[in-house]
ZALOLO-405126 format. One line per field, with one value per residue: residue number from 1; x, y, z of N, C-alpha, C, CB in turn; residue in three letters. Coordinates in nm, 4 decimals. Last residue first. Glycine has a CB too. Layout:
BEGIN
resi	(NUM; ...) .
neast	(X; ...) .
nnorth	(Y; ...) .
nup	(Z; ...) .
caeast	(X; ...) .
canorth	(Y; ...) .
caup	(Z; ...) .
ceast	(X; ...) .
cnorth	(Y; ...) .
cup	(Z; ...) .
cbeast	(X; ...) .
cbnorth	(Y; ...) .
cbup	(Z; ...) .
resn	(ALA; ...) .
***
This chain:
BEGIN
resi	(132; 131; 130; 129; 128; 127; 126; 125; 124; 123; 122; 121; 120; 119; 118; 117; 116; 115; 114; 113; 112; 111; 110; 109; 108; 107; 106; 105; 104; 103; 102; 101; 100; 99; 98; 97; 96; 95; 94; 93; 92; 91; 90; 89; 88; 87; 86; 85; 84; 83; 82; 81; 80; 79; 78; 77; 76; 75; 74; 73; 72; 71; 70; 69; 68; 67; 66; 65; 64; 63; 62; 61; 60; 59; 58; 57; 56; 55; 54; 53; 52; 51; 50; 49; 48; 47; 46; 45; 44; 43; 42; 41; 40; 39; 38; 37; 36; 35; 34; 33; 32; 31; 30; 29; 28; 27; 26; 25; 24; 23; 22; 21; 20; 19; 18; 17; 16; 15; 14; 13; 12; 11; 10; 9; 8; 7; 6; 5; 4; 3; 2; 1) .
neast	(1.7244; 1.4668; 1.3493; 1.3529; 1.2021; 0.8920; 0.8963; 0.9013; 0.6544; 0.4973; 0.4932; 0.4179; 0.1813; 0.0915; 0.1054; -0.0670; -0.3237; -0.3336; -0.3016; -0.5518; -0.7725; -0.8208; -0.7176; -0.8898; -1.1330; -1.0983; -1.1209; -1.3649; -1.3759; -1.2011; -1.3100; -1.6320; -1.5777; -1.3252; -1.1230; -0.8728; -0.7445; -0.8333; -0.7952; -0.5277; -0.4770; -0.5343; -0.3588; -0.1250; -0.1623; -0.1969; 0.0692; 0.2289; 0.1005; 0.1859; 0.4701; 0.5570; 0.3798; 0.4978; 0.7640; 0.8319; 0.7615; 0.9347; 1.1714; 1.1517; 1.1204; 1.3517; 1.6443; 1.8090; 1.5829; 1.5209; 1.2477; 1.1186; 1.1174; 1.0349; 0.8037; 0.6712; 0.7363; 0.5837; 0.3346; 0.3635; 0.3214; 0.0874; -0.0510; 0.0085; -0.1340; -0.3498; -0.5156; -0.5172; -0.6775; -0.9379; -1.0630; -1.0852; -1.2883; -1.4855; -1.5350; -1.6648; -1.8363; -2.0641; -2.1260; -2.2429; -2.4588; -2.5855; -2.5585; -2.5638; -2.2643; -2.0502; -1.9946; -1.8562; -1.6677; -1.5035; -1.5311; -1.3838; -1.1035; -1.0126; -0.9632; -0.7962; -0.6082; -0.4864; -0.4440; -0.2121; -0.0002; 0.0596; 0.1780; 0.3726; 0.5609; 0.8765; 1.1250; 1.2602; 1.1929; 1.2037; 1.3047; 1.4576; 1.6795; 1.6098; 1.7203; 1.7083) .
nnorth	(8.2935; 8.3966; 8.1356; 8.0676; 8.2914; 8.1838; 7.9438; 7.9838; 8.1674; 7.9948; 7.7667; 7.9250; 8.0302; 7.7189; 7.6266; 7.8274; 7.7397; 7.4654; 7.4885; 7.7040; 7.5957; 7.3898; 7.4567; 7.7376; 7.5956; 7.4670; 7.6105; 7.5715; 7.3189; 7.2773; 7.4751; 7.5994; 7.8037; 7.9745; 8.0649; 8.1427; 7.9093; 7.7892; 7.9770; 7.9523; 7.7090; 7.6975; 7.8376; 7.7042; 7.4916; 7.6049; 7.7276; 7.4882; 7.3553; 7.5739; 7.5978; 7.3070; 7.2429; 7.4416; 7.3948; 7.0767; 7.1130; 7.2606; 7.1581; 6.8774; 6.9367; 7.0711; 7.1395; 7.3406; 7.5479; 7.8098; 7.8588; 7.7813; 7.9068; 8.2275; 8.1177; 8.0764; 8.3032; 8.4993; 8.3659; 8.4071; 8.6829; 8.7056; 8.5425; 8.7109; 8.9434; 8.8863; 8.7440; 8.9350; 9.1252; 8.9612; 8.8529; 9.1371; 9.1988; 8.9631; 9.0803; 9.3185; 9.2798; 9.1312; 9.3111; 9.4819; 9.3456; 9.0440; 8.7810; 8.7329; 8.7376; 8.5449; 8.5171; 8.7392; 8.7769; 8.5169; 8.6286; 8.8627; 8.7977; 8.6587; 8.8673; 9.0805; 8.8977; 8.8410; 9.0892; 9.1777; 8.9718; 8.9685; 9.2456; 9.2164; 8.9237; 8.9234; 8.8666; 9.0307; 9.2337; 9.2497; 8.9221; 8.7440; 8.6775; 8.9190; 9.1204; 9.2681) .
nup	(3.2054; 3.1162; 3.1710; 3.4225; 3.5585; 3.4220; 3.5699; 3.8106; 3.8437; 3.7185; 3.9378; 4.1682; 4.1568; 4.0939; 4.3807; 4.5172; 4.4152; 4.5036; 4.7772; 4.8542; 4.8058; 5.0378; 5.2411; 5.2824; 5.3345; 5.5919; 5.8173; 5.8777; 5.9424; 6.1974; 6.3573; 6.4602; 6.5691; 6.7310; 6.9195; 6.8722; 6.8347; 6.5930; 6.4069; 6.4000; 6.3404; 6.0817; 5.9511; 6.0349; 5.8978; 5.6035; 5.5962; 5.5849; 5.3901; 5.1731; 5.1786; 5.1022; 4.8823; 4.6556; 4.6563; 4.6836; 4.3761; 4.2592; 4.3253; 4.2275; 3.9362; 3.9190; 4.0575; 4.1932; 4.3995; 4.3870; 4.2640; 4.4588; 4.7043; 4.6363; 4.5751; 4.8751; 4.9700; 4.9282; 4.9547; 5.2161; 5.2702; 5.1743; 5.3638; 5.5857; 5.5322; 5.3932; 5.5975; 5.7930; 5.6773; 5.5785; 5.8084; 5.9059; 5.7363; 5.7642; 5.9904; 5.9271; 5.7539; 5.8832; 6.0927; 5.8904; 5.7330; 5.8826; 5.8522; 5.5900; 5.5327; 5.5527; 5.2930; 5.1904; 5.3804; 5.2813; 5.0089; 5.0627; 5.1647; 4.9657; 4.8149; 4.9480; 5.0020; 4.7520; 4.6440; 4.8978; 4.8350; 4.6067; 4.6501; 4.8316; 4.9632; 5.1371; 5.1311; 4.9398; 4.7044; 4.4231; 4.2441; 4.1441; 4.2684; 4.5960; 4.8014; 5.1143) .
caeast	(1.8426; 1.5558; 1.3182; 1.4176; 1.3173; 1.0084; 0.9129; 0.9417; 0.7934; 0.4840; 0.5294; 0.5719; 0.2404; 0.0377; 0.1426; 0.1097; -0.2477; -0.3137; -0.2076; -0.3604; -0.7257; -0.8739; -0.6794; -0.7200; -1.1096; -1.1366; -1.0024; -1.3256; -1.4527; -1.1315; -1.1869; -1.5786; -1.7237; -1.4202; -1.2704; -0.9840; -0.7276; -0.9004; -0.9412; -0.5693; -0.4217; -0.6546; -0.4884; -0.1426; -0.1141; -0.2824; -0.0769; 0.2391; 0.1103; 0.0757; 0.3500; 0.5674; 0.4076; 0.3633; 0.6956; 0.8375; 0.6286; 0.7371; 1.1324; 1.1887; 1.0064; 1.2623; 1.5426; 1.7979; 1.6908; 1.6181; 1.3697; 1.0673; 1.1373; 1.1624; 0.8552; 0.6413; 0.8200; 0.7131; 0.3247; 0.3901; 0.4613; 0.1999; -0.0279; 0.0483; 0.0091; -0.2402; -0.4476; -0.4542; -0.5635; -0.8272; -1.0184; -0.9907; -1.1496; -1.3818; -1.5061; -1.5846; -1.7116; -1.9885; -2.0372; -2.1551; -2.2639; -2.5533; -2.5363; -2.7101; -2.3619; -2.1060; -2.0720; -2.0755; -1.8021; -1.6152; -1.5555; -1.4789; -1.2084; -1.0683; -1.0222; -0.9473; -0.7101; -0.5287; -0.5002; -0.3188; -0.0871; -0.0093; 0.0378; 0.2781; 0.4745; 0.6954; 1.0244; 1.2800; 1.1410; 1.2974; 1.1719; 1.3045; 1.6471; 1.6505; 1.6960; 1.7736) .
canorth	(8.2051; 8.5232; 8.2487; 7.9668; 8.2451; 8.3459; 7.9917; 7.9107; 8.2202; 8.1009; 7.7732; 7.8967; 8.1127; 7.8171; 7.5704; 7.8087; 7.8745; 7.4969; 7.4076; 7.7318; 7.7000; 7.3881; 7.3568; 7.7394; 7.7123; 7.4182; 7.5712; 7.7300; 7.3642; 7.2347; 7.5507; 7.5219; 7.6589; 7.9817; 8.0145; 8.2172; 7.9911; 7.7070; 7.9734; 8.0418; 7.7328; 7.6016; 7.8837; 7.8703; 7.4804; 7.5275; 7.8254; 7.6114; 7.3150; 7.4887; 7.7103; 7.3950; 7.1464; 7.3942; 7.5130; 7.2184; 7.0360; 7.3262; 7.3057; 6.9311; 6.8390; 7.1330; 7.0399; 7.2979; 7.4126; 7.7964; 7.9338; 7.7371; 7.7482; 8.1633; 8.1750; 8.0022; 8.1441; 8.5123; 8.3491; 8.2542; 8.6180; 8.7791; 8.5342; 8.5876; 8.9418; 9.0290; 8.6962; 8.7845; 9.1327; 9.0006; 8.7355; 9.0422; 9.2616; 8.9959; 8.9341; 9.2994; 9.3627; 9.0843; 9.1704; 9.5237; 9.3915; 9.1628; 8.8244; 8.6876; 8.8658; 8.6163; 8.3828; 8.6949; 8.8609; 8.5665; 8.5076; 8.8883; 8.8905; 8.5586; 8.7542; 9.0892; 8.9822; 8.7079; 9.0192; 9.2153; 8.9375; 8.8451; 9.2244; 9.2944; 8.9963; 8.9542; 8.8174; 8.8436; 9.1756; 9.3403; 9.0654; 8.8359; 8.6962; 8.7688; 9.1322; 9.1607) .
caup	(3.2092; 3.1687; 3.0222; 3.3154; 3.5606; 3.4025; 3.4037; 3.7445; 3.8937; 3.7104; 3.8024; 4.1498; 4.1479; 3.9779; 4.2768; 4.5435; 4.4376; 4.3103; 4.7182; 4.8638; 4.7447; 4.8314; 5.1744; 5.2920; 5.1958; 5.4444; 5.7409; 5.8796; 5.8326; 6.0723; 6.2899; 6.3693; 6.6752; 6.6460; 6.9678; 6.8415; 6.9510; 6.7107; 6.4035; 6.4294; 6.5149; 6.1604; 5.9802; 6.1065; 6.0114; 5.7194; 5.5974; 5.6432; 5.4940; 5.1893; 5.2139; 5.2070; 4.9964; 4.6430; 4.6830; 4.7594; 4.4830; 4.2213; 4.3381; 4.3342; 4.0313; 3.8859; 4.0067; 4.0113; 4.3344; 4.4450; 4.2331; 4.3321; 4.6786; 4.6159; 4.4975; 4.7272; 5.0207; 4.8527; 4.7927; 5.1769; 5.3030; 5.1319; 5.2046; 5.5844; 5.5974; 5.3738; 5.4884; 5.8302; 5.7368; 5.5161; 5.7390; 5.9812; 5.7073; 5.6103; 5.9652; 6.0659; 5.7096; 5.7673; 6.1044; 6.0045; 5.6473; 5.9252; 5.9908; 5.6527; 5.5352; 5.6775; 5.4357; 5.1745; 5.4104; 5.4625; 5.0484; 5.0129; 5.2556; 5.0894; 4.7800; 4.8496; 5.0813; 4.8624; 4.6177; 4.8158; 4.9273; 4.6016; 4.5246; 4.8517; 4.7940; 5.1479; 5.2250; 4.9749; 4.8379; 4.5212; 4.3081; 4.0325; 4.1196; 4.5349; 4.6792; 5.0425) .
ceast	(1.8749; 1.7142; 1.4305; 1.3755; 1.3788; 1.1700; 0.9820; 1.0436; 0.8947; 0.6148; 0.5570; 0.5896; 0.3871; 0.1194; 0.1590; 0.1435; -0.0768; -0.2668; -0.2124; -0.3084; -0.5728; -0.7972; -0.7411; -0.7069; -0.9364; -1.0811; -0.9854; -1.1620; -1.3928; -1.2041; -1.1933; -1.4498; -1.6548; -1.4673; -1.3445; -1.1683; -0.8454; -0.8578; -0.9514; -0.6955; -0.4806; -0.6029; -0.6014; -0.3118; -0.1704; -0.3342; -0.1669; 0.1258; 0.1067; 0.0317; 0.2275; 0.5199; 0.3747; 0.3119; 0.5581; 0.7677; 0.6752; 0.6869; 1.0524; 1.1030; 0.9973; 1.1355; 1.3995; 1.7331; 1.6687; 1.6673; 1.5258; 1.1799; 1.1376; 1.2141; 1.0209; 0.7440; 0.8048; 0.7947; 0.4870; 0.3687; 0.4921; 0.3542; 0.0650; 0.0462; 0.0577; -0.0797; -0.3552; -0.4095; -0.4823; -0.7138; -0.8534; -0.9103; -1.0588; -1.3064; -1.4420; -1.4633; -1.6164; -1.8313; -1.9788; -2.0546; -2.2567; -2.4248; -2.5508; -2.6740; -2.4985; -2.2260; -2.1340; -2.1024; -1.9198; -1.6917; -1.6293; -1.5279; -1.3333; -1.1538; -1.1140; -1.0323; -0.8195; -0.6002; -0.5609; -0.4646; -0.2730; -0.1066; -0.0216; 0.1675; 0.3811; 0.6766; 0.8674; 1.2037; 1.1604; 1.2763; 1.3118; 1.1936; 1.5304; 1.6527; 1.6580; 1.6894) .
cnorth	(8.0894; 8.4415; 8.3049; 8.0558; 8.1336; 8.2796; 8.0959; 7.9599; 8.2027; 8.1753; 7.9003; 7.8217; 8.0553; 7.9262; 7.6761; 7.7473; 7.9284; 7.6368; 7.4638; 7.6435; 7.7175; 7.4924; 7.2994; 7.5773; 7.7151; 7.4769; 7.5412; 7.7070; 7.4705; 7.3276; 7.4663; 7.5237; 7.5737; 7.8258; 7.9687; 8.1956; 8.1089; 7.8282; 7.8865; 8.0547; 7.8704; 7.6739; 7.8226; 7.9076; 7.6341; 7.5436; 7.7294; 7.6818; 7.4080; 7.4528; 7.6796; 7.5257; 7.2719; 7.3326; 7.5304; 7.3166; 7.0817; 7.2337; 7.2759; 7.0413; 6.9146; 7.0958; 7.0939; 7.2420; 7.4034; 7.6636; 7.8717; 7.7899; 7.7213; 7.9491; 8.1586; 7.9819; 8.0905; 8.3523; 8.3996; 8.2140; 8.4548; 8.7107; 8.5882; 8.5468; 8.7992; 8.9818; 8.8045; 8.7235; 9.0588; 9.0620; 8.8554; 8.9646; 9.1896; 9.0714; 8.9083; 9.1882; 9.3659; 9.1435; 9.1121; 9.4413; 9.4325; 9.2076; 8.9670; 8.7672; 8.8317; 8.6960; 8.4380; 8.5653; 8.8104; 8.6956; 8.4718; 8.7688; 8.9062; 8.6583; 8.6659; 8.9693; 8.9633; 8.7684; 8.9022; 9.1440; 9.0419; 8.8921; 9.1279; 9.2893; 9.0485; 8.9937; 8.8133; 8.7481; 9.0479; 9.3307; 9.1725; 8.9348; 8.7226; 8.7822; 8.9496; 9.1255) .
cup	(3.0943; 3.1405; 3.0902; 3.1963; 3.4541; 3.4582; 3.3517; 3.6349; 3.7884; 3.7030; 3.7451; 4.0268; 4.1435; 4.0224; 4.1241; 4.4143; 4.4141; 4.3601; 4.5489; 4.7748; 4.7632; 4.7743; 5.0143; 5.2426; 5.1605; 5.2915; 5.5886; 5.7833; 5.7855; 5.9448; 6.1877; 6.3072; 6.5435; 6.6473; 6.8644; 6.9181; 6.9620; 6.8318; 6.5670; 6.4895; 6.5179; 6.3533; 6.0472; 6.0896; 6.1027; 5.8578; 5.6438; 5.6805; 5.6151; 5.3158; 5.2079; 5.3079; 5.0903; 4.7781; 4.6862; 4.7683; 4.6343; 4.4173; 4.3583; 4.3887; 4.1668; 3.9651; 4.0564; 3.9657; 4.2219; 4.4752; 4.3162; 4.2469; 4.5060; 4.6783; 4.5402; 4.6307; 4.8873; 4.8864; 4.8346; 5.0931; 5.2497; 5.1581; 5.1057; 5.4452; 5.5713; 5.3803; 5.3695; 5.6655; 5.7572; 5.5224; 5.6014; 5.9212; 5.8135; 5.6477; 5.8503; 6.0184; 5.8508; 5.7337; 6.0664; 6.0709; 5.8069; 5.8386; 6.0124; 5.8530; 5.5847; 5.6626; 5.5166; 5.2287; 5.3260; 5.4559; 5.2054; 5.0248; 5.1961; 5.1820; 4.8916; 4.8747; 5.0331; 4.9642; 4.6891; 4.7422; 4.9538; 4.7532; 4.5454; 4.7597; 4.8593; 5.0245; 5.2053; 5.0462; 4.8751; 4.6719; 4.3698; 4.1236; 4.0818; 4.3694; 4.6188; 4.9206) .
cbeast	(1.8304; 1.5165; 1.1462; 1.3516; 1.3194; 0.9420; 0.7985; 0.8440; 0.8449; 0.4069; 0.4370; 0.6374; 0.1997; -0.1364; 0.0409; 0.1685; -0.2715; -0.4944; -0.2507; -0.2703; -0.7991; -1.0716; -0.6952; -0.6392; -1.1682; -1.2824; -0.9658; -1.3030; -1.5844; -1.1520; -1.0352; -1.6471; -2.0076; -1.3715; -1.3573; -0.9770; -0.5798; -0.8203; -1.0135; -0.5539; -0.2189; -0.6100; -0.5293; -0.0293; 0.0515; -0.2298; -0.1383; 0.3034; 0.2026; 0.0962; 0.3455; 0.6271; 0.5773; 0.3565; 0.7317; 0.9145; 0.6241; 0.5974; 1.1340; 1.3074; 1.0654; 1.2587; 1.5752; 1.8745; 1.6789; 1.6042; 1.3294; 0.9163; 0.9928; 1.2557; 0.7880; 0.5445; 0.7362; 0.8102; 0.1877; 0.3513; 0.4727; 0.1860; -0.1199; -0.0277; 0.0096; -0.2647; -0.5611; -0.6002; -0.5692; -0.8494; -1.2248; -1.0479; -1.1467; -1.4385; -1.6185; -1.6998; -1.7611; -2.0797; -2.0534; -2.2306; -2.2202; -2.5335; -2.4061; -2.7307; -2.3810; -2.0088; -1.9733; -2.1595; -1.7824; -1.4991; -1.4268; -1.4736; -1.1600; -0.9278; -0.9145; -0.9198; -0.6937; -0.3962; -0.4523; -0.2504; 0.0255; 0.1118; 0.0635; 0.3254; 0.3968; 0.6274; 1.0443; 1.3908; 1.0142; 1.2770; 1.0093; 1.1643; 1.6730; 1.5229; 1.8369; 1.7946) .
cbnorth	(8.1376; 8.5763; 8.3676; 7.7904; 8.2067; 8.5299; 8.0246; 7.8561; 8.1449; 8.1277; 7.7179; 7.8125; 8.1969; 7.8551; 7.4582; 7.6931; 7.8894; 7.4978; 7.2370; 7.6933; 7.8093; 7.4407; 7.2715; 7.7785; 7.9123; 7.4407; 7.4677; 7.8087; 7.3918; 7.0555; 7.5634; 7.5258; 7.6920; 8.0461; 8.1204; 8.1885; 8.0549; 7.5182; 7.8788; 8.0927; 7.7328; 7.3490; 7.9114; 8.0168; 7.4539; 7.4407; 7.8940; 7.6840; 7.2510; 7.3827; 7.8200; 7.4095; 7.0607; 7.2908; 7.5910; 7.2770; 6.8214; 7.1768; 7.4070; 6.9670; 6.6578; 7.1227; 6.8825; 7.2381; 7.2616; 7.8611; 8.0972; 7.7921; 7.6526; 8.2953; 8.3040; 8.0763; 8.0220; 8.6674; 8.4630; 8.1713; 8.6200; 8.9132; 8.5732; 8.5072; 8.9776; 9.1579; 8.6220; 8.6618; 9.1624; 9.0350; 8.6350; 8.9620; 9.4373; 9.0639; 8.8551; 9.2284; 9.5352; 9.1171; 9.0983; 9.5592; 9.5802; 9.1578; 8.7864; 8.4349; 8.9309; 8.7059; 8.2918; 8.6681; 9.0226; 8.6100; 8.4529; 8.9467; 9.0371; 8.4794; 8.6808; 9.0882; 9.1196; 8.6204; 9.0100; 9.2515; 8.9481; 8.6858; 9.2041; 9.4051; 8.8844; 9.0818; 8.8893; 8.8127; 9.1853; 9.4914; 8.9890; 8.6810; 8.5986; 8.6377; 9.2193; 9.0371) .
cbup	(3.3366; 3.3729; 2.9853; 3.3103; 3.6777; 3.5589; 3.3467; 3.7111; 4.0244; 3.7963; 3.7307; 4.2703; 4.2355; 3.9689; 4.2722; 4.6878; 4.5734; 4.1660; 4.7477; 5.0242; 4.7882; 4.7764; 5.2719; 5.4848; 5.2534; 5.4405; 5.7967; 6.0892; 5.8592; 6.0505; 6.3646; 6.2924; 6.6761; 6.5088; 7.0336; 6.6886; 6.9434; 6.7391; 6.2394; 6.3508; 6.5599; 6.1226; 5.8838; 5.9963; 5.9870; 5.7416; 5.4400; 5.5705; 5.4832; 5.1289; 5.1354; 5.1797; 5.0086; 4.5286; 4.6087; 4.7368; 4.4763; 3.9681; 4.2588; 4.3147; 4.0675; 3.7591; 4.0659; 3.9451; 4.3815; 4.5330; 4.2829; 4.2930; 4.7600; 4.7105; 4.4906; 4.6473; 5.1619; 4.9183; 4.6651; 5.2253; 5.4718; 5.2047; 5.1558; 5.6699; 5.7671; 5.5230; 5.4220; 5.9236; 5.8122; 5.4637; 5.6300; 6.0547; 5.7248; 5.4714; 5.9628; 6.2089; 5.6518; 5.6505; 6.1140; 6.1002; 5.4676; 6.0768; 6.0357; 5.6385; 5.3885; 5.7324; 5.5464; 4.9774; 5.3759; 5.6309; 5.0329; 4.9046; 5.2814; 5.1919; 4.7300; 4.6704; 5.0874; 4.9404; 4.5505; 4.7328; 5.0554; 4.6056; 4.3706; 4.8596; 4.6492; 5.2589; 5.3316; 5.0505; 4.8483; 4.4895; 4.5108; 3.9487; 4.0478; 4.5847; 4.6140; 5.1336) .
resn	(UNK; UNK; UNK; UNK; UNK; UNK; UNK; UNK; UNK; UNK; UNK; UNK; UNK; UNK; UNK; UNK; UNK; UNK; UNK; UNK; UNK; UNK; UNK; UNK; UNK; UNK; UNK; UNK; UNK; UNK; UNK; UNK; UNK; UNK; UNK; UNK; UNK; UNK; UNK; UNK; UNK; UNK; UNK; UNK; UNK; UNK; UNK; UNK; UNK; UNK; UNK; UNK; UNK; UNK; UNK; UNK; UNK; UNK; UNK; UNK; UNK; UNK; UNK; UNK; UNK; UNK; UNK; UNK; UNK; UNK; UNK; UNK; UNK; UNK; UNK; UNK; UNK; UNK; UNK; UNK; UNK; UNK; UNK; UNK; UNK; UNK; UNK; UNK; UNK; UNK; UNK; UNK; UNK; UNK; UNK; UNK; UNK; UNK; UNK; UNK; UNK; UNK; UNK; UNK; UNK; UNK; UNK; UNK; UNK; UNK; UNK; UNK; UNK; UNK; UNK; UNK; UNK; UNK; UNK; UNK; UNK; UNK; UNK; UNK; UNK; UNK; UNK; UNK; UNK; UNK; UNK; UNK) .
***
């Protein structure tokens, strides 16, 4: 299923690409005083999880941001919703996990997602209101 500006309705394979990279490189130089063996354990986890799930909640992003007429609307939707979202999943992740600290472990996901989301559904936005 196609929407107006991708060929994927569900999942961005580049954002989430990138949101790998990123956050997998972030836990591996927390992690590296532990050892790169632990380090690259822990980054490629942190970047599988965020592959899959970033991928899927830069395309939410995107199409909230595309899909009311009002504009306010849209952005803070789309900015809100996958926000929250990814929270939610990344603090239930870290606490089922065992990990000794989830809210902290959380942290990064609430500085970084909201302008994230925000900045990829202007973005969107824009192109769409150019094209229309």
């Amino acid at each position: 299923m196609a929407n107006k500006l991708g060929k994927n309705s569900f999942f961005d394979v580049k954002m989430g690409t990138i949101g790998a990279f990123f956050l997998g490189g972030i836990v591996f130089m927390i992690n590296y005083n532990h050892g790169w063996e632990l380090a690259s354990i822990a980054a490629g986890k942190q970047a599988l999880y965020t592959f899959f799930i970033g991928g899927v909640m830069t395309k939410m992003a995107e199409n909230l941001a595309l899909r009311f007429t009002n504009r306010k609307q849209a952005l803070l939707l789309a900015t809100l919703v996958p926000t929250l979202l990814t929270s939610i999943l990344t603090y239930g992740m870290h606490s089922i996990k065992g990990t000794p600290e989830p809210f902290i472990s959380t942290i990064p996901t609430f500085v970084f997602a909201p302008g994230g989301f925000y900045g990829w559904a202007l973005r969107k936005r824009k192109e769409f209101e150019k094209k229309n």
